[in-house]
VOBA-1610 file (N, C-alpha, C; in pm, whole numbers, padded with zeros to 5 digits, always signed):
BEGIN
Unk-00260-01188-00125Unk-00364-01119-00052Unk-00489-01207-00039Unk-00515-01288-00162Unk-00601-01359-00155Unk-00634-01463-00002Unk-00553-01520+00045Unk-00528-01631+00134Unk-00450-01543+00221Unk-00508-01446+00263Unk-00512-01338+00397Unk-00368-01348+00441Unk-00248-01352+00391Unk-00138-01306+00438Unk-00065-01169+00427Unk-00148-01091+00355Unk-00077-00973+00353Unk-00169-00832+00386Unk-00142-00770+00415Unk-00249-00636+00454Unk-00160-00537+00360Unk-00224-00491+00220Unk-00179-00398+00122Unk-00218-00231+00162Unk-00120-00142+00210Unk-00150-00013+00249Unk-00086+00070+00111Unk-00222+00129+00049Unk-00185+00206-00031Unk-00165+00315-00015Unk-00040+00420-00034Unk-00039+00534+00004Unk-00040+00671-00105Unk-00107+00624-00221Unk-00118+00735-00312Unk-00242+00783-00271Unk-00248+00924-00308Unk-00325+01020-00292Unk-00464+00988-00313Unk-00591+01026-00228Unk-00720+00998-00288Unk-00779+00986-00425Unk-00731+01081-00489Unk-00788+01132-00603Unk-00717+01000-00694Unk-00644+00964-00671Unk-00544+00827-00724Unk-00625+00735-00763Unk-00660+00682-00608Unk-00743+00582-00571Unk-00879+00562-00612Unk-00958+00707-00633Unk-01106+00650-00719Unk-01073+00673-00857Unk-00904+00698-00907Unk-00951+00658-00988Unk-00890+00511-01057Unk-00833+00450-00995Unk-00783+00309-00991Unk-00753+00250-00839Unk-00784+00140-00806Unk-00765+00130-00680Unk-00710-00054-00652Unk-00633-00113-00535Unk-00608-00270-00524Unk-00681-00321-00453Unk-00718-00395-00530Unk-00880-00474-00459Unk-00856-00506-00327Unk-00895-00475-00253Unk-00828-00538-00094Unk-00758-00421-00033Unk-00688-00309-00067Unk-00602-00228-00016Unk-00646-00126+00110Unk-00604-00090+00189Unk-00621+00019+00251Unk-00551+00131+00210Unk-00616+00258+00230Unk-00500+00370+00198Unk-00493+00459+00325Unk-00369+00495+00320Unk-00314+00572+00372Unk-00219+00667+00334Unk-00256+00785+00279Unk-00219+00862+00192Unk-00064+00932+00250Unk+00037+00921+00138Unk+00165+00958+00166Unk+00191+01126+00237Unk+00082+01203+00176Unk+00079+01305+00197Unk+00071+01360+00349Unk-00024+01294+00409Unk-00066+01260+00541Unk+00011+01173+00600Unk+00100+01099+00584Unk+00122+00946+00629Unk+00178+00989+00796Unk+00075+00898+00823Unk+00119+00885+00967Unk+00085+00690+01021Unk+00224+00693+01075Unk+00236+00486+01079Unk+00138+00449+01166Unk+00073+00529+01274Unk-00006+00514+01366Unk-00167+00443+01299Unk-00192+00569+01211Unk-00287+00486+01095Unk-00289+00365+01061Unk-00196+00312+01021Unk-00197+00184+00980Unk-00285+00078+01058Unk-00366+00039+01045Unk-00445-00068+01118Unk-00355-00168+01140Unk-00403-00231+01289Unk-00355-00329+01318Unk-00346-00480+01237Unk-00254-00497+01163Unk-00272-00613+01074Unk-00276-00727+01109Unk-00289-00789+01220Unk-00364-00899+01293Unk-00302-01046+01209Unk-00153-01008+01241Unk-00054-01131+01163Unk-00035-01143+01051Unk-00125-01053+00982Unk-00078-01037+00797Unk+00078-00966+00800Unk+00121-00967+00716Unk+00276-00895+00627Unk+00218-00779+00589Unk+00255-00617+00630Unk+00239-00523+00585Unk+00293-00471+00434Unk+00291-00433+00388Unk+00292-00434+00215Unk+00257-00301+00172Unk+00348-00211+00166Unk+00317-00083+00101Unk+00335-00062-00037Unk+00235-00008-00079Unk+00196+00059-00237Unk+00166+00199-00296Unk+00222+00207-00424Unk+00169+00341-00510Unk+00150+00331-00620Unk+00232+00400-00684Unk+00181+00375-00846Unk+00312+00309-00919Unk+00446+00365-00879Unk+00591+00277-00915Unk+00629+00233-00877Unk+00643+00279-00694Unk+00696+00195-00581Unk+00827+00297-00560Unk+00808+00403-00558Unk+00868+00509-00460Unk+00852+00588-00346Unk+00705+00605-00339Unk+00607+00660-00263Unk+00622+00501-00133Unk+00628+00401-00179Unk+00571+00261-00108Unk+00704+00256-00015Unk+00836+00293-00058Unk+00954+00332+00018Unk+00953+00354+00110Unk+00942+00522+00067Unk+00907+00656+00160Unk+00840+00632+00268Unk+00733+00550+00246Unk+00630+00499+00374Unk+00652+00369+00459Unk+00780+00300+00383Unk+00854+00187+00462Unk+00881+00217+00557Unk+01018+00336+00525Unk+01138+00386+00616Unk+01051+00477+00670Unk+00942+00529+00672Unk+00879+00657+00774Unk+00804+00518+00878Unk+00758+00419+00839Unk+00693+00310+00957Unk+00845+00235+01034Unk+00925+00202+00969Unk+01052+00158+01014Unk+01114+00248+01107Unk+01116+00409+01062Unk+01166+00489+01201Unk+01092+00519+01290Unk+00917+00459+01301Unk+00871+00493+01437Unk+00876+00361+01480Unk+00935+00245+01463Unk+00971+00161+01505Unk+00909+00053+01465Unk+00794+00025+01370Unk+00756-00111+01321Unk+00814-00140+01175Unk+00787-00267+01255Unk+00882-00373+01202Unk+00811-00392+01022Unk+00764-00305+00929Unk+00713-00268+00791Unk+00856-00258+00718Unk+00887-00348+00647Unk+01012-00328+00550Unk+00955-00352+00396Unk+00862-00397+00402Unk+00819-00461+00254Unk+00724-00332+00138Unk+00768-00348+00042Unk+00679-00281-00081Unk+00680-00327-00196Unk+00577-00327-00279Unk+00508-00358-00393Unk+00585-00326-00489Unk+00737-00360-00531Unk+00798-00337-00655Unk+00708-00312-00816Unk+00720-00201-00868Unk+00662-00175-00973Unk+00527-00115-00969Unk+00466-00101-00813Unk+00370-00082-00748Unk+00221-00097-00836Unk+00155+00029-00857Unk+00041+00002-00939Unk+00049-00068-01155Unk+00141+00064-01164Unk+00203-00037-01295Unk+00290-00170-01304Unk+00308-00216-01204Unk+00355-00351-01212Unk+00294-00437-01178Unk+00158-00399-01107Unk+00052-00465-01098Unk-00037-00528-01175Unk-00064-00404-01274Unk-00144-00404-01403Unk-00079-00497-01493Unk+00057-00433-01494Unk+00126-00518-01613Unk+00152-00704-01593Unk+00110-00763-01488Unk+00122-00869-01447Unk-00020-00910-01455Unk-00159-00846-01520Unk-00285-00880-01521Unk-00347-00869-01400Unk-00295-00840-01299Unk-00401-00829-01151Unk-00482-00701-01145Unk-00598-00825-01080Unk-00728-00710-01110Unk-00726-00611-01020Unk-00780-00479-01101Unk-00826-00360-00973Unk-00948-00342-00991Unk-00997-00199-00917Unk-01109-00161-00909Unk-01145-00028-00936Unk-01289+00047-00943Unk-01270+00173-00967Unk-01320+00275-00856Unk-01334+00368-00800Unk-01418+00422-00709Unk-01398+00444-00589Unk-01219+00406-00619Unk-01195+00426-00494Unk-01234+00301-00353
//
């Protein structure tokens, strides 16, 4: 993310997010998820996230059946994040 190749769409719930959040992430909440949301990622790799990486799925194959080309997610998602030392943030 650092060296702008990836655009991280987080899709856990607000209340999630202030209270741990990926430095850099957008959210777009699963609950809501609609692929249209997704900002235009302007040649980055789309990259979906949650907290295990089930939710980050769910929001693959829901962007994959309106037809973009989003296959990728954050294995281990927020706890596999942490557990690898990468920094977050708080506040949402």
């Amino acid at each position: 993310m650092a060296d702008g190749r990836y655009l991280l769409v987080d899709v856990r719930e607000p209340n999630e997010v202030a209270a741990e959040a990926y430095p850099g992430g957008i959210v777009v909440p699963l609950s809501s998820f609609d692929p249209s949301g997704i900002p235009d990622p302007e040649g980055k790799q789309v990259v979906f996230a949650c907290r295990s990486g089930k939710r980050s799925v769910t929001a693959s194959l829901a962007a994959q059946n309106a037809g973009l080309p989003y296959d990728r997610h954050l294995a281990g998602g927020m706890l596999g994040w942490k557990a690898a030392g990468l920094p977050t943030r708080t506040g949402g």
